[in-house]
C-alpha positions in Angstrom: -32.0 2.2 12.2 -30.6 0.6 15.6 -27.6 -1.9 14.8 -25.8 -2.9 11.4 -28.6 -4.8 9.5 -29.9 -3.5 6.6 -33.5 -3.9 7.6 -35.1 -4.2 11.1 -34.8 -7.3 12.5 -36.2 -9.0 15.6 -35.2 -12.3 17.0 -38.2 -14.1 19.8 -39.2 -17.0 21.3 -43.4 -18.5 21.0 -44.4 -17.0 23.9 -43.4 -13.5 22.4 -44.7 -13.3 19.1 -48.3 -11.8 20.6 -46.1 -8.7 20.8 -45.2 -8.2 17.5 -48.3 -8.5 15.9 -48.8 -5.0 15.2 -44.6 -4.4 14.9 -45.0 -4.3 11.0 -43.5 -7.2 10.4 -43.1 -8.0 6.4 -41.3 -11.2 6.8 -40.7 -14.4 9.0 -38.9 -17.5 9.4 -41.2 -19.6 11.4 -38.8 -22.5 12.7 -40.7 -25.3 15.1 -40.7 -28.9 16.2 -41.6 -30.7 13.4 -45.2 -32.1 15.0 -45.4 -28.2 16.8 -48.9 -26.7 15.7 -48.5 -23.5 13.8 -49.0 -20.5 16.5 -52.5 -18.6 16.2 -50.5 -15.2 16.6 -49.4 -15.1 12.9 -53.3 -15.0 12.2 -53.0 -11.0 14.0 -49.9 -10.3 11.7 -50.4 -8.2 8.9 -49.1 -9.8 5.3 -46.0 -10.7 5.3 -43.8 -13.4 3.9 -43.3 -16.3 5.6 -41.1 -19.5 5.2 -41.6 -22.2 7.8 -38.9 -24.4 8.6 -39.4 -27.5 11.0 -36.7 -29.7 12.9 -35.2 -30.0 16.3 -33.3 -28.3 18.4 -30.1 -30.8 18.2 -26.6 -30.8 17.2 -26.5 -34.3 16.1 -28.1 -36.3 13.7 -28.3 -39.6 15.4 -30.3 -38.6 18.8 -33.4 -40.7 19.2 -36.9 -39.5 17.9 -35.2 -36.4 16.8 -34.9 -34.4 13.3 -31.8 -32.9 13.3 -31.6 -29.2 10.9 -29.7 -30.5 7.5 -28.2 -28.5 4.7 -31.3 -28.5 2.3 -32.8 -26.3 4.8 -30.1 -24.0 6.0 -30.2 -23.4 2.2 -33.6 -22.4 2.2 -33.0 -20.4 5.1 -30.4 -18.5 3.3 -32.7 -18.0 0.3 -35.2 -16.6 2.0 -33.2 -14.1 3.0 -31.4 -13.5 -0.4 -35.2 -12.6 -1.6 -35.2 -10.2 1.1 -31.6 -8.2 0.4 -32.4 -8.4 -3.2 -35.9 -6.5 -3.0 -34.8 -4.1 0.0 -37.6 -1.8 1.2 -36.9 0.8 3.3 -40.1 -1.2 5.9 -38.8 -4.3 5.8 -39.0 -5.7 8.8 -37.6 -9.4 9.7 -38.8 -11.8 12.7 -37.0 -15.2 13.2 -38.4 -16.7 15.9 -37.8 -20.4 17.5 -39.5 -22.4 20.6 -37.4 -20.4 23.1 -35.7 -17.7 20.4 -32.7 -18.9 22.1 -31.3 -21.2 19.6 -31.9 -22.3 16.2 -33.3 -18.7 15.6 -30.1 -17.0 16.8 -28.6 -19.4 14.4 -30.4 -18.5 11.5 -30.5 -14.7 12.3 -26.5 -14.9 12.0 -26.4 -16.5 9.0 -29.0 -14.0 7.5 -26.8 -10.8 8.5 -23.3 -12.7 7.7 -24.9 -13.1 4.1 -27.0 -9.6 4.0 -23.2 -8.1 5.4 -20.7 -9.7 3.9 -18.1 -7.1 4.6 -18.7 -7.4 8.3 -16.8 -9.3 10.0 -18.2 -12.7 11.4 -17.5 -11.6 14.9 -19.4 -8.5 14.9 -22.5 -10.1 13.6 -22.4 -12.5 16.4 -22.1 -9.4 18.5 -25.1 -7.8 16.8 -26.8 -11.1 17.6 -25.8 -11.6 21.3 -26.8 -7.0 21.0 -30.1 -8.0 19.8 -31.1 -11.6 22.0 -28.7 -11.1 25.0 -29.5 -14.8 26.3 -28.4 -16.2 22.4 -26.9 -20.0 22.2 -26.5 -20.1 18.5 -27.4 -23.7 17.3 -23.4 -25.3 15.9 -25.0 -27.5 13.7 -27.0 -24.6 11.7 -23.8 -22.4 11.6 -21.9 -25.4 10.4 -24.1 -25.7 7.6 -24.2 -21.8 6.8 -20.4 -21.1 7.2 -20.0 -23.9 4.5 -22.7 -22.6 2.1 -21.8 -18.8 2.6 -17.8 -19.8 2.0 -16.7 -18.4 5.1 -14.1 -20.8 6.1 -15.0 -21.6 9.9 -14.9 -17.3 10.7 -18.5 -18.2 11.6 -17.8 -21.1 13.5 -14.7 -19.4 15.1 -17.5 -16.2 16.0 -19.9 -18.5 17.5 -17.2 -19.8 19.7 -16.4 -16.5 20.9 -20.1 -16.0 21.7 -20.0 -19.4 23.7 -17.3 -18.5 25.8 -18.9 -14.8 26.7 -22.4 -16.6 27.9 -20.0 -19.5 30.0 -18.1 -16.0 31.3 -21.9 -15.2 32.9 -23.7 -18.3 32.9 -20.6 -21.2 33.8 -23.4 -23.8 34.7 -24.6 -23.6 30.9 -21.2 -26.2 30.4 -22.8 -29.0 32.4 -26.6 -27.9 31.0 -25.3 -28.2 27.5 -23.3 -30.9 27.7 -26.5 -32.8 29.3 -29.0 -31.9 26.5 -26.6 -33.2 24.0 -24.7 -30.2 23.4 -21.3 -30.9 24.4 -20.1 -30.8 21.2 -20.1 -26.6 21.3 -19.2 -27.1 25.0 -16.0 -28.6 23.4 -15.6 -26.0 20.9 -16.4 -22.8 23.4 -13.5 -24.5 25.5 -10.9 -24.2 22.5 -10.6 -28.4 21.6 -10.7 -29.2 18.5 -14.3 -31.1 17.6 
């Protein structure tokens, strides 16, 4: 098995999950707009388990015509994959998948291995993840909610900074991109200030 997960794992956008109908998926965590149809490729996948999870991909709770991710949800996130570290088979295989599979995905897919590996340290996971989905943005406001709920005491938070400043290292113009989609907030935090 590639990487430090315990299962297989694969992290995609929409447009991708055509290509993993036939992967062997066993479980996914489906996270779209809220008013975002459900895709027809799941209809190829063999049975799996499924948990669907539906917000925006924002960082604040007070933008316009938005639903921001809350707690409640991170929570379910996180049990959803407690079902899936308690019952370990050796073909498990995990897809978390978002609009892009840039974001909220990468997001959730840290907090699954950071709970599934708790003696890992949080910046290796974040590794794994950028390893796994090399154009990751990890959503702040999800990680916020997990690093809370999983105890860790902003090492999360402090990883998905790390992982901030390593795509700026390639991709500088993501700053003023972020920053202009609402984002500044992990622009801020990617730049050492304090939030």
């Amino acid at each position: 098995m590639d990487g430090i997960a315990p299962f297989r794992i694969t992290i995609c956008g929409l447009e991708e999950l055509d290509g993993h109908c036939a992967s062997g998926v066993s479980h996914v965590l489906s996270i779209l707009d809220p008013d975002w149809p459900v895709p027809e490729a799941f209809g190829s996948f063999g049975e799996h388990r499924k948990l669907e999870l539906r917000f925006h991909d924002v960082i604040e709770p007070d933008i316009a015509g938005t639903i921001a991710p809350e707690p409640a949800q991170v929570a379910a996130l996180l049990g959803f994959g407690q079902d899936l570290i308690s019952d370990p088979q050796p073909e498990a295989h995990l897809l978390v998948h978002c609009h892009a599979g840039v974001s909220r995905s990468t997001a959730a897919m840290a907090l699954l291995l950071a709970q599934a590996l708790p003696e890992i340290a949080p910046g290796r996971i974040l590794q794994e993840v950028l390893r796994i989905r090399p154009q990751a943005w990890p959503n702040l406001r999800i990680i916020d909610f997990g690093d809370a709920l999983l105890g860790r005491d902003g090492a999360l938070i402090a990883a998905t900074r790390d992982a901030y400043r390593c795509q700026l290292a390639g991709r500088p113009s993501l700053a003023e991109e972020m920053t202009r989609s609402g984002r500044g907030r992990e622009i801020t935090l990617a730049q050492g200030e304090d939030l």
